[in-house]
C-alpha positions as CSV (number, residue, x, y, z in Angstrom):
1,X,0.0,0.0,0.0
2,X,2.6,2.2,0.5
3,X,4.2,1.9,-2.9
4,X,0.7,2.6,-4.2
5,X,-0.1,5.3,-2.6
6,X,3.8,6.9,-3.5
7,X,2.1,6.1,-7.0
8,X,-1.2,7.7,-6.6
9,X,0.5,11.0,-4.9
10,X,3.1,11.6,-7.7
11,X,0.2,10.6,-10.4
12,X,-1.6,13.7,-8.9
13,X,1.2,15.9,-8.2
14,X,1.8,15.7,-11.8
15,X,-1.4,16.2,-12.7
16,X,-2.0,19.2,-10.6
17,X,1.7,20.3,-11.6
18,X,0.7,20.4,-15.2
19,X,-2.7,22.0,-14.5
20,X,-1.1,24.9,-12.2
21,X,2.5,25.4,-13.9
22,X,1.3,24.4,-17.4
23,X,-1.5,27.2,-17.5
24,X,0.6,29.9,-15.8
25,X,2.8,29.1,-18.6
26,X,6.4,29.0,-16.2
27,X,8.2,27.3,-13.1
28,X,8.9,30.3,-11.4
29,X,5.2,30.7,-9.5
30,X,5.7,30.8,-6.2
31,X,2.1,30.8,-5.2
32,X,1.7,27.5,-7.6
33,X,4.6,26.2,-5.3
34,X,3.0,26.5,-2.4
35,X,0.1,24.9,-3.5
36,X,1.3,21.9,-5.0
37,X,3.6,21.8,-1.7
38,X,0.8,22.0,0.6
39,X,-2.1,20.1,-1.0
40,X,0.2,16.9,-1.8
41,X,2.5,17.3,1.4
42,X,-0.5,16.5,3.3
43,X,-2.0,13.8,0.8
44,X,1.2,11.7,1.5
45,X,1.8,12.8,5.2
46,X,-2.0,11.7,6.1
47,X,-1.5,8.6,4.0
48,X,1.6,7.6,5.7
49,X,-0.3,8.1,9.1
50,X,-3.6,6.4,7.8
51,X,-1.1,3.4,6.9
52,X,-0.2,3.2,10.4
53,X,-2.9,3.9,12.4
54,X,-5.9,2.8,9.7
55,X,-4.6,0.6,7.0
56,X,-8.4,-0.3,6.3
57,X,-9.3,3.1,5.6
58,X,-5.9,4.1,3.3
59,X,-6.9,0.9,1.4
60,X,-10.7,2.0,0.4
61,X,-9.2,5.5,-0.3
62,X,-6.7,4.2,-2.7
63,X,-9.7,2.1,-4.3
64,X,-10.7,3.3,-7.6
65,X,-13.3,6.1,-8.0
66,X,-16.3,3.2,-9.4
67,X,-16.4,0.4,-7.3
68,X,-19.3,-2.0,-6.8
69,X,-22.4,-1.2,-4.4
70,X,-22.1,2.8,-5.5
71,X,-24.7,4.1,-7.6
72,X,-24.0,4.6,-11.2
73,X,-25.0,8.6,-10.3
74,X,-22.2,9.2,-7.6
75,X,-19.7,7.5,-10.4
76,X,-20.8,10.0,-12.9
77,X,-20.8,12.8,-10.4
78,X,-17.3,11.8,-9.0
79,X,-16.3,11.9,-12.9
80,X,-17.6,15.7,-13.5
81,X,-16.5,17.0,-10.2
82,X,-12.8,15.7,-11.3
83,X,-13.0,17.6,-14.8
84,X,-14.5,20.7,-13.1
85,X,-11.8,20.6,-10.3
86,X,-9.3,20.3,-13.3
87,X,-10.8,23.7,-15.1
88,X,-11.1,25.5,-12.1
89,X,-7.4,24.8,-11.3
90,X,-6.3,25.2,-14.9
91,X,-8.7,28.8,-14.9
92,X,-6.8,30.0,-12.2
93,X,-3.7,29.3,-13.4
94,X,-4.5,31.2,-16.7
95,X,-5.9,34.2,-14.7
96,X,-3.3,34.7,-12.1
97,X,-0.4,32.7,-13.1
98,X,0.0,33.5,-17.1
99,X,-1.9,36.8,-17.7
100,X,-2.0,38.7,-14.5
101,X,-5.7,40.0,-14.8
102,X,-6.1,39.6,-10.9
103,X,-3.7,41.0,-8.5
104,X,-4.6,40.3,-4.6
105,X,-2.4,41.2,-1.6
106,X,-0.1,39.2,-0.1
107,X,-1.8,39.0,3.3
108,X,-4.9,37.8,1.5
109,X,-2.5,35.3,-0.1
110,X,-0.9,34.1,3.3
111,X,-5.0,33.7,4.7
112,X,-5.5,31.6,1.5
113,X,-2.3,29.6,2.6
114,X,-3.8,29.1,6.0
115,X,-7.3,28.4,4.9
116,X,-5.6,25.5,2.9
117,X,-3.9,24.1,6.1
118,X,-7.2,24.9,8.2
119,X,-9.3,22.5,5.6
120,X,-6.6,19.7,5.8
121,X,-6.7,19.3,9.2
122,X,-10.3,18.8,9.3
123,X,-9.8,16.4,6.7
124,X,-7.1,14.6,8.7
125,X,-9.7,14.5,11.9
126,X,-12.7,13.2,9.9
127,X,-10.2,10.1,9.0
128,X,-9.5,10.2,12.3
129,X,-12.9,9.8,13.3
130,X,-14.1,7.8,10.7
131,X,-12.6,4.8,9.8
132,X,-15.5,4.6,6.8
133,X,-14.9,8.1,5.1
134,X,-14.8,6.3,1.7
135,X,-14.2,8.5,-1.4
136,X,-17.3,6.9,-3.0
137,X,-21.0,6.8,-1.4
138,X,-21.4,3.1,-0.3
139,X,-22.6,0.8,2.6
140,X,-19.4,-0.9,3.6
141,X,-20.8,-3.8,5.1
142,X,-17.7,-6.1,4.9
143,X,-16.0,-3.9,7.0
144,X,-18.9,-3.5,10.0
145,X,-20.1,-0.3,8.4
146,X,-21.5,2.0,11.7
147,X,-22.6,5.1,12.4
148,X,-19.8,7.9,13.4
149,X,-21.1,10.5,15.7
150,X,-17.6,11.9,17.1
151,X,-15.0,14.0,16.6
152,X,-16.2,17.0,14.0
153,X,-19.2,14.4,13.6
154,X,-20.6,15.8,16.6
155,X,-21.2,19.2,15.0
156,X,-21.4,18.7,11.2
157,X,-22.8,15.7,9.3
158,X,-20.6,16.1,6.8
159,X,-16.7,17.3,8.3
160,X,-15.1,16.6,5.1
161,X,-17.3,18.3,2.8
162,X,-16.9,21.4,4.7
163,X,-13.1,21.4,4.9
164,X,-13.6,20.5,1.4
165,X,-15.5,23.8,1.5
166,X,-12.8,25.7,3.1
167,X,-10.5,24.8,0.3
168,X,-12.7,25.9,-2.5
169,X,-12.5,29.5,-0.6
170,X,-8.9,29.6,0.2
171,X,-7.0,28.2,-2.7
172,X,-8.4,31.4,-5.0
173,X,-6.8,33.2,-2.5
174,X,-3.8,31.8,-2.0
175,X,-3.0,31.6,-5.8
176,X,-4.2,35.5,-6.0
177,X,-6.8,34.4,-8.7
178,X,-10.6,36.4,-8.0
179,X,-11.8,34.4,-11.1
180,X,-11.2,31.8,-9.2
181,X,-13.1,33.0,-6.6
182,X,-15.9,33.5,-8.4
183,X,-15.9,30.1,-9.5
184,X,-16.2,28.4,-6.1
185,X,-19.8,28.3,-5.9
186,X,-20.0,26.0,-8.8
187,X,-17.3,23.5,-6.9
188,X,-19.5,23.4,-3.8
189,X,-22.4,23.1,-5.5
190,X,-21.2,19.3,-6.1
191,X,-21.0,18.9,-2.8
192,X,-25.0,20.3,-2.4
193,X,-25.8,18.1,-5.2
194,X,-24.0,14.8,-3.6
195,X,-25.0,15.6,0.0
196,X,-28.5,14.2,-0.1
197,X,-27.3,11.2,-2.2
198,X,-25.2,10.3,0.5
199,X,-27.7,10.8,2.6
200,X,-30.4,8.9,0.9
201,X,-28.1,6.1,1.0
202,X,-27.0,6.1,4.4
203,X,-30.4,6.9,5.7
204,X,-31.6,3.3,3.7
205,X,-28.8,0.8,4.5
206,X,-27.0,2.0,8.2
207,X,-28.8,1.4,11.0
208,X,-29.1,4.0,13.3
209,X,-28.3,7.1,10.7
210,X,-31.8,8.6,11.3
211,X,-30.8,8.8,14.6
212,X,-28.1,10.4,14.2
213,X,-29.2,13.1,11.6
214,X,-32.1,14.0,14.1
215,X,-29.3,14.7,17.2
216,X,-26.7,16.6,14.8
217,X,-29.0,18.9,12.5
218,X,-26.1,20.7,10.6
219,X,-24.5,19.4,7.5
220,X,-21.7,21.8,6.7
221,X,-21.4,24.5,8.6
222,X,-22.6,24.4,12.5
223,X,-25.8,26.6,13.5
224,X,-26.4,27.3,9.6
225,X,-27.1,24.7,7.7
């Protein structure tokens, strides 16, 4: 697993790597640096931790994106949120990287920076948490599937999708692009879109979800919604 997941890092550093430095058009962007540094820095640090800690977990997140027992809509969606993900990135590249049209300060730059780091930790304490968090919308009976009410469970339904959320704010920011920006709201409205699927599903086949969903009331963002 290891190995593999050296593979699946460098397959998306490149790919991000071509996407960031390929549309600013040169090497020397420091802001695509820090980027790439910090989004797959943290895909291989919490990959070496989940392979000590939770080898199940690093296993069903190094599982391809269509797997049996998801629904054919989550594998398209999962499909369309990769290509829109890949022209956002490439957009912002174009607008801040090769053409300049947006200039932001630097301190909004650093807050980007730290929005990043703030949206990987919660990441890193939903795996913690959640020894389930599957990149694909599933009942993962083989493995004792259960209900997960703590840790950021306890305030959000869905901890991931809001640090996901949190990234789709800061990373404009941090590579100075207000195109980018503007474009956020159509990368979180995947994660609209796939919240009620997940929900659906989980509601149907894990005991005890209902439950759950009636205690915690919030799915993104405690107190609002």
């Amino acid at each position: 697993m290891i190995v593999k997941l050296f593979l699946r890092t460098g397959q998306m550093f490149l790919l991000a790597a071509l996407l960031v430095l390929g549309g600013a058009g040169r090497i020397d962007w420091a802001a695509g640096w820090v980027f790439l540094g910090l989004l797959h820095g943290f895909a291989l640090a919490v990959g070496l931790w989940l392979a000590r800690h939770d080898p199940a977990l690093l296993q069903e997140r190094l599982a391809p994106l269509a797997q049996p027992g998801q629904e054919p809509r989550d594998r398209w969606l999962l499909r369309f949120a990769l290509l829109l993900w890949s022209g956002w990135i490439g957009a912002m590249a174009l607008d801040a990287g090769r053409f300049g049209w947006s200039q932001l300060p630097l301190a909004l730059q650093v807050t980007g920076g730290l929005g990043i780091v703030l949206s990987c930790v919660l990441i890193w304490a939903t795996f913690r948490a959640n020894s389930f968090a599957s990149p694909v919308v599933k009942i993962q009976s083989e493995r004792g599937h259960q209900v997960v009410s703590s840790g950021p469970y306890a305030y959000v339904r869905h901890p991931m999708y809001a640090g996901a959320a949190i990234y789709f704010l800061a990373a404009p920011l941090l590579l100075g692009s207000w195109l980018g920006l503007a474009l956020a709201p159509l990368m979180m409205a995947v994660l609209i879109i796939r919240i009620p699927q997940e929900e659906r599903v989980l509601r149907q086949g894990l005991a005890g979800y209902d439950a759950y969903a009636e205690r915690v009331r919030c799915r993104l963002v405690p107190g609002v919604w």
